[in-house]
Structures are given as structure tokens and as C-alpha cells.
N, C-alpha and C positions, 0 to 999 in steps of 0.2 A: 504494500500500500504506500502509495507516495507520502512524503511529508505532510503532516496536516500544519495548516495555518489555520490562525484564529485571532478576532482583536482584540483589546480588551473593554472598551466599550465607546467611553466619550470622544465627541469628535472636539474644535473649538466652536462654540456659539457664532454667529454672527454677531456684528457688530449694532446691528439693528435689534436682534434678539436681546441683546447684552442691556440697551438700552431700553428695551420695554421691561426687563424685569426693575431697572430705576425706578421707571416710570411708574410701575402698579404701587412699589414702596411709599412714592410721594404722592399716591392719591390719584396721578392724571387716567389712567386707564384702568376699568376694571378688570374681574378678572377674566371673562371671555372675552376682553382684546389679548389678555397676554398668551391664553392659551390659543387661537389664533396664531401669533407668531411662532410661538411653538409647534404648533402643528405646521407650521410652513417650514420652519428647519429642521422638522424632522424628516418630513418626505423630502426635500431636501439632500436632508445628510442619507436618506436609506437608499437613492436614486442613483446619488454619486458611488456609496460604496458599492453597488451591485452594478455599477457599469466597471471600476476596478477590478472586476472579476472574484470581489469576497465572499464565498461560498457561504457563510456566517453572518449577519448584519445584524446592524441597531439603529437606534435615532443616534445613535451620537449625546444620549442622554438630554437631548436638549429641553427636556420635558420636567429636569429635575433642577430643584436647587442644589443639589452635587448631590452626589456618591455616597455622603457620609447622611444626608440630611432631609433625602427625597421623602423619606417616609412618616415626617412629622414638622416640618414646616414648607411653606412654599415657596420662598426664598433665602435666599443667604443671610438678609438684613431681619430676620423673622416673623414676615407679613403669612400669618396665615397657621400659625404654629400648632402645635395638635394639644390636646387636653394635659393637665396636668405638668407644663413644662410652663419655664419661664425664660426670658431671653439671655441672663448672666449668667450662663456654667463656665467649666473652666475652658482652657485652650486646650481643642486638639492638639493644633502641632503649629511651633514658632519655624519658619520658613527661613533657610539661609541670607534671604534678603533681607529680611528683618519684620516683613508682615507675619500674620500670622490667622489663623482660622480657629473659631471660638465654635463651641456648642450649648446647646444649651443646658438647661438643670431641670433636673426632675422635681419635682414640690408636692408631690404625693401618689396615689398609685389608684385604681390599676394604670401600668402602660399600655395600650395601644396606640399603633399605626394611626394614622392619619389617611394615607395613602398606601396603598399595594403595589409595587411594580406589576403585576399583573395586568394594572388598566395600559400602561406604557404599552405592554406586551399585546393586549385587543386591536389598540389602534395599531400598531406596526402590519400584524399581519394582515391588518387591512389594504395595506398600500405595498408591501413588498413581496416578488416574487422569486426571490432565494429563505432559503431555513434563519429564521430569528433565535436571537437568541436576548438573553438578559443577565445583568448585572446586579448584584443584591449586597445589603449591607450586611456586616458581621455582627454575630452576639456580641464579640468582645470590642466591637466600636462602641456599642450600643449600652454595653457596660460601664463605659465613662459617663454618663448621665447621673448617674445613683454618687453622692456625697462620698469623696475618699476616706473623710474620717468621720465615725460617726452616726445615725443613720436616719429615716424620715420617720414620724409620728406615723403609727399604724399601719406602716406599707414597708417591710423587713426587707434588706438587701436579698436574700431568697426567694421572698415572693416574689421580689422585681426580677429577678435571673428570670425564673420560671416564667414568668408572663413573656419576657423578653425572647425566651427558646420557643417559646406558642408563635408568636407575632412573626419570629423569623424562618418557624418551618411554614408556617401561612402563604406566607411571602413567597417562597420557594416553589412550594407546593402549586401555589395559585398559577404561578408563570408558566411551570408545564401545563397545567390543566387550559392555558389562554394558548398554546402554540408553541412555545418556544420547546427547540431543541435541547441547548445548554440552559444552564443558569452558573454564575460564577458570583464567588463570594469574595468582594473585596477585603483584602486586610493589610492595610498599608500602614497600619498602627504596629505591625509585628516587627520590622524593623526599629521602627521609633522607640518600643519598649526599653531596647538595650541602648538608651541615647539616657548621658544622667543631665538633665537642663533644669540650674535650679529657679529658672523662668518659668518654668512648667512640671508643676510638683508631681503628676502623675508618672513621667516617664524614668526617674528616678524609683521608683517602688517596687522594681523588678520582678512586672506582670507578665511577661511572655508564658510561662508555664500555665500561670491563671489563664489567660489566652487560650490557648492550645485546648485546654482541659475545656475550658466551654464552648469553645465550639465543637468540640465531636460529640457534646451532649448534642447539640445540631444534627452532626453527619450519625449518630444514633440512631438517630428515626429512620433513614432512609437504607434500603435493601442494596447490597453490591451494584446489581444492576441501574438502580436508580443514582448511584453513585459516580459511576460512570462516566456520567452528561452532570457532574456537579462539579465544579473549580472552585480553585484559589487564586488568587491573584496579589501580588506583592511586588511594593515597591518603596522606594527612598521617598515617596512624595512627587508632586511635579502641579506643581499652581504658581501665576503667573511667572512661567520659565525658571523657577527654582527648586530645590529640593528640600528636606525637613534630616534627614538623617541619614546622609549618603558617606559621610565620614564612619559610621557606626561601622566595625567590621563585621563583612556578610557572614561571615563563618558563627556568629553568635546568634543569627537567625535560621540559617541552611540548616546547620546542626541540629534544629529542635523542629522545624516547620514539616518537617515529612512526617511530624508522629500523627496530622492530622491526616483524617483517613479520607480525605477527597480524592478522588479519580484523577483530578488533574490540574495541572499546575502554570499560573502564566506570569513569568518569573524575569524581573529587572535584569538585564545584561549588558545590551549595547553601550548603557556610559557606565559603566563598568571599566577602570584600567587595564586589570587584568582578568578579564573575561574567560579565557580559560581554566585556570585556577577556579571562577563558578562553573563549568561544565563538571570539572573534575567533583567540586563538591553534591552538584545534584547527582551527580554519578555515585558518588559514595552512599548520600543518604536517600536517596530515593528510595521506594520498596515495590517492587516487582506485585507482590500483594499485603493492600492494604485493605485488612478483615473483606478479604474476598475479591480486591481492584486492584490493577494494576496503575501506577501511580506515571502519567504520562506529564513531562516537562517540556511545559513552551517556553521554546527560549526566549528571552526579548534581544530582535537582532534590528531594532529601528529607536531611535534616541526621539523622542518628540519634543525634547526640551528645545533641540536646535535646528534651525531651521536648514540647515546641510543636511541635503538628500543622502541617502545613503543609494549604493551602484545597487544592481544586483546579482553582481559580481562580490561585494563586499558582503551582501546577505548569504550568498552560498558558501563562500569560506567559511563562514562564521557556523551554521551549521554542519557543512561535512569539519570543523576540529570539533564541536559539541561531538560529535557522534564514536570522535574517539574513544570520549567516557561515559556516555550516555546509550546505550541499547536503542539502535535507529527504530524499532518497533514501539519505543518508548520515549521518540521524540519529534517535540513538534517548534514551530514559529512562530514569535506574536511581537508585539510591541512593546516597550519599556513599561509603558503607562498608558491610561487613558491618553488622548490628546488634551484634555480640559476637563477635570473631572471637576470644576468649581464652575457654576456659572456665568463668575465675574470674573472674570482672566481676560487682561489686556495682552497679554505675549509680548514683552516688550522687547524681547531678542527676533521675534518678526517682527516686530515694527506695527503690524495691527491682527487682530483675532481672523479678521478676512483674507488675510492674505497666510497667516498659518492655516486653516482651513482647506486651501488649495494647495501649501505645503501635503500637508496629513496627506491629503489622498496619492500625490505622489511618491511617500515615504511607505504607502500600503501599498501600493501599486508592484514598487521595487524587491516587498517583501517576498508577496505571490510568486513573483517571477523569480528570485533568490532561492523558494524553497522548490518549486518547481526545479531549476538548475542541478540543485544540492541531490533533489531525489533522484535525478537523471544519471548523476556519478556517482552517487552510492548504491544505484542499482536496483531502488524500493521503486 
């Protein structure tokens, strides 16, 4: 079987979109203008990626306030926030440029969603004619909401877990039930873990393990097979053209990230130094079978922080040396990062979100054709 390629989901917003979500923040638009423009970047971004020849597609998430957020407010500035939350929780993650991205705080319980990626998942397949698929938040994003120290009147750090493991196989659940092929679970927080910023009191508390462990109360529920079409997705960060924790050594994530029993995996590489050195390490800890799946690693051989196309001569090397340490039966290509997993992403190393946007699709374009290459000389 040739190479599989896969994205990882967001594409960048429009610049127009960018600015309708301001817009709904201060009032001028309500909300069926904004989703309106959303629905125009989404077909859109689904149009472009299946003329790229993406076996796989999305909206490019343009339908969300990010990756980390879709499912309980409506935008990033927190117009539209779901029950029981309030707008001052602590910070995800302080950005090497020195922004940073906030969530919010839990103030009593139950949790639930606001939103299901599921609806994302109705309306795609309404408009695209390649296999969909969806991107989903983690328990253990989702676990930074609940108080680090301390805990809320009547609603127990446990009952919140538990609500939070309901809410997330929901989620899951609901997107295949809507069409979608995969579903991939973001955790871009697992690197960050092992980052000690005494700016940001959480990532000093060293949760990775706590991490790990709830989410396979997650991948619990679900049968090998159902496992299968279920991912991970890890990276250093990437909002407007920056990282959160790319100095953290990979080796303190690789090392413990396979004990989660997903099918597969769409894994930071291309800005990576030394990139080999990570094949070598998903080679070592990868596992053949994981409670019943074989644990398949996409590499990421496209950098979307920068706006330098990559060849597709540069994408094929980069796979046929993965596959020195990585079982070609067990390896696939994808991208570093979403392109824009934040709404509000100016790109400022593109110069504007519209013109990274037509980047993106040339840095996918290269990929397909790099893994296509790769499987041609390795013989799959």
C-alpha cells in the first residue's frame, strides 16, 4: 500500500473571515453573518484541498474558535461561551513571541459542550466529494479548566474528569456517526507539559503522565477497530508563526506519548533540526500493537510556520530516511501543525493570512506528491 498522507486539520482563515469574527465580538454582525462567512471558507478551504488531490479533507476548521476552544465558546475573545465557564482561566501556552493564549475557568459543574464537532462534520459532507474527516479536543486540554489548586463548591475535580471523558467520547462518537472517516485528537499540550514557565504555573506541575492516563480512559471506550480511524496529533504549538515549546527536548514526550493506545499518530518533524534522530525515536517507541492496533506515524514533513515551500523532492527524502526506523507498513505523511489552529492568526512571517493560505495549499500539494515519490522507491 503506498504511503498514506493525511492533514492535520486547520487551514489559515481569510482575512475577511478573520475580521468578521472582530466584528461579531464588537457587536456589528450577528451571529448568522458570521457563520455565513464561515460557511464560505469552509467550502472554500474543502474545494481547494480536494483539487490538491487530499484524499482526506476539512474546513480548515474555519468554523471554530480554535482547536483548543471550538467546543465551549464561539470565539477566541469569548463571545458566546458555554455554561458554567467564565472568561479569566489561566494560560494555555505563552508563545515564543511573547503572546500568549488564555482559557477559560470552570465556576461550577456539570460540564458540557456547547458545541459538537459533529455539526462541522454534517455541513462538510454536505459540500465535499473526497472522505472527511475531523479534528477533536483532548480530555487533558480540557482538564486545565478545573482550579490547579484547590477545588469548586459541589462539583469534585472527578466528577469534572468524568463529565469531561462523557463530553469527549460524544464528540468522537458523534463525528463518525455525521460521516467522517478519521477523527484525530489534538494534544499539543503534551509537549508543553515538560516546559517548567514560571509564567505559567500549570506546565511546571509535571502532568504528562496525568495526561496520558486520561486520555486512554478516552481510547477505553472504543474497540481496536474503532481505534484504528482514531489519532493523535502533537506539536511544539504554531499561532501566529510561533511556537510554545519547541526548545523542550522531544525525547521527554516520544518516550511516554506511545503508551497512548491510538491507532495513529500525526507527529511534529519538519522544523525539527534533527529530524532523524525523531524517526529513530518513533521507531523505538512506537508499538506494533497497541491493546489490539497497530500504532501508525505520520510524519510531519511540511513546516507551516514558514512560508518556504518545501520540493517534493525534499518530502521524499524525508520519508524514505523515516522508513529506515520506522516499518514502511507503519508509516505515513502529514504536516507539522494545523496551518492556523487559532482563529486570529495574522502570519506575520507571510506577510498576510491570505496569502499563507495559498502558501498551505502549495506546501500540501508538495506533500502528496513527496509521499507518492517516496512510495515509488521504497516499493509500497
Amino acid at each position: 500500500m503506498p504511503i498514506p498522507t493525511e492533514l492535520v486539520g486547520s487551514l489559515p482563515r481569510p482575512e475577511r473571515l478573520q475580521n468578521a469574527y472582530q466584528d461579531y465580538d464588537d457587536g456589528k454582525i450577528d451571529w448568522r453573518q458570521l457563520q455565513a462567512e464561515q460557511d464560505t471558507a469552509a467550502e472554500d478551504s474543502i474545494k481547494r484541498l480536494e483539487a490538491t488531490g487530499e484524499p482526506i479533507v476539512t474546513d480548515g476548521e474555519q468554523r471554530e474558535s480554535s482547536f483548543a476552544t471550538y467546543s465551549i465558546t464561539d470565539t477566541l475573545a469569548g463571545t458566546g461561551l458555554a455554561d458554567n465557564l467564565a472568561g479569566d482561566g489561566q494560560f494555555f501556552a505563552i508563545f515564543d513571541d511573547g503572546h500568549h493564549r488564555q482559557l477559560p475557568r470552570l465556576t461550577g459543574g456539570p460540564f458540557r459542550y456547547k458545541t459538537y464537532a459533529s455539526e462541522f462534520v454534517e455541513k462538510n459532507k454536505k459540500i465535499a466529494t473526497h472522505d472527511v474527516k475531523q479534528a477533536v479536543i483532548s480530555p487533558s486540554m480540557m482538564m486545565l479548566l478545573y482550579p490547579l489548586e484547590g477545588g469548586i463548591d459541589g462539583y469534585s475535580r472527578d466528577q469534572f474528569l468524568d463529565d469531561v471523558i462523557d463530553e469527549c467520547e460524544k464528540d468522537i462518537r458523534q463525528c463518525f456517526a455525521a460521516g467522517a472517516v478519521r477523527v484525530s485528537v489534538d494534544f499539543t499540550e503534551g509537549r508543553l507539559a515538560n516546559k517548567n514557565d514560571s509564567r505559567n504555573p500549570w506546565t511546571g506541575k509535571d502532568m504528562l503522565q496525568d495526561f496520558i492516563d486520561l486520555n486512554n480512559r478516552l481510547f477505553e471506550r472504543f474497540t481496536a477497530d474503532e481505534r484504528r480511524n482514531i489519532g493523535i496529533h502533537t506539536c511544539p504549538g504554531g499561532d501566529n508563526d510561533s511556537v510554545h515549546s519547541k526548545e523542550v527536548p522531544y525525547e521527554k514526550l516520544l518516550s511516554k506519548m506511545f503508551q497512548l493506545n491510538a491507532g495513529y499518530f500525526l507527529i511534529q518533524c519538519a522544523s525539527e533540526e534533527d529530524r532523524e534522530e525523531v524517526y529513530r525515536l518513533c521507531g523505538q517507541y512506537s508499538r506494533d500493537d497497541a491493546n489490539g492496533v497497530p500504532q501508525v506515524c505520520f510524519m510531519g514533513v511540511i513546516n507551516p510556520l514558514s512560508p518556504e515551500v518545501e520540493s517534493a523532492a525534499q518530502v521524499k527524502h524525508e520519508l524514505v530516511t523515516a522508513a529506515k526506523h520506522i516499518p514502511v507498513e507503519r508509516l505515513g505523511a502529514t504536516d507539522d501543525c494545523g496551518f492556523s489552529p487559532f482563529s486570529r492568526d495574522l502570519k506575520p512571517k507571510h506577510g498576510s493570512p491570505d496569502f499563507a493560505r495559498d502558501v498551505a495549499m502549495q506546501k500540501i500539494s508538495a506533500r502528496l506528491e513527496g509521499a507518492r515519490m517516496a512510495s515509488e522507491e521504497l516499493g509500497v
